[in-house]
N, C-alpha and C positions, 0 to 999 in steps of 0.2 A: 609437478609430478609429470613426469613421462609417461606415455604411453608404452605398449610393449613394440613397437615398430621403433621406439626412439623419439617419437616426434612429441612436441609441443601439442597438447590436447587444443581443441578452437574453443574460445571463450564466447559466449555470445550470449551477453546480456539480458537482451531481449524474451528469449527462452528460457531462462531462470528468472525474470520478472514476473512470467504468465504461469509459471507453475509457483509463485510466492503469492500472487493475486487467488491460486485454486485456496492455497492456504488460508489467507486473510480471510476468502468470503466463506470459508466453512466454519472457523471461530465467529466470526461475525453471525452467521446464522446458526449456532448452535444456542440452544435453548439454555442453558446454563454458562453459559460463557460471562466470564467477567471481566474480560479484557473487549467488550465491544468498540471502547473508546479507541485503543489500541489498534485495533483492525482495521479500523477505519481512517486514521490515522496513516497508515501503512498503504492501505488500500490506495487513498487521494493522491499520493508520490507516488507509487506505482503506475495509477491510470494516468498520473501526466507524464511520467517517464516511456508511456509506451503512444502515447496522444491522443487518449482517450481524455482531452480535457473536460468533458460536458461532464462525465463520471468521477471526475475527481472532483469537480466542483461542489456535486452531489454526495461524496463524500465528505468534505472538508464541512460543508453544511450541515448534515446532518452532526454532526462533531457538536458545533455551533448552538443548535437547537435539542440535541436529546443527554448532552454532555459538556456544558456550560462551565464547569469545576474542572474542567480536561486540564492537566499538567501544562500542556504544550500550545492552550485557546489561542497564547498571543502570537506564535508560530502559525496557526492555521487560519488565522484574520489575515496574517501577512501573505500567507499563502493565496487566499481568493482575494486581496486587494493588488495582489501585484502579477 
């Protein structure tokens, strides 16, 4: 989609990462949330997609330890082992 000037809008990933991170840690932190697996999940790719590894690792782990039955456990073993 075009802008009204005509031009190509600027993509920048980075800025839509950090406002998809405000998203995840507020499901994440909502008290009735049942997608916590999920958010964190989200969350751990995100924080390495912006190089916040120490945070994602902290997420992928908590996954690990509070969500063991996690759909996607063998994705995020792979993820903190590699």
């Amino acid at each position: 989609m075009r802008s009204k000037d005509g031009k190509e809008p600027k993509y920048n990933p980075t800025e839509l990462w950090e406002k998809a991170v405000e998203y995840f840690e507020k499901t994440l932190n909502s008290p009735n949330s049942m997608m916590r697996d999920e958010a964190l999940y989200h969350l751990g790719w995100l924080y390495d997609k912006l190089g916040q590894s120490e945070k994602s690792k902290q997420a992928f782990n908590k996954i690990i330890s509070d969500h063991p039955d996690f759909i996607y456990i063998d994705l995020v073993k792979e993820q903190i082992s590699g």
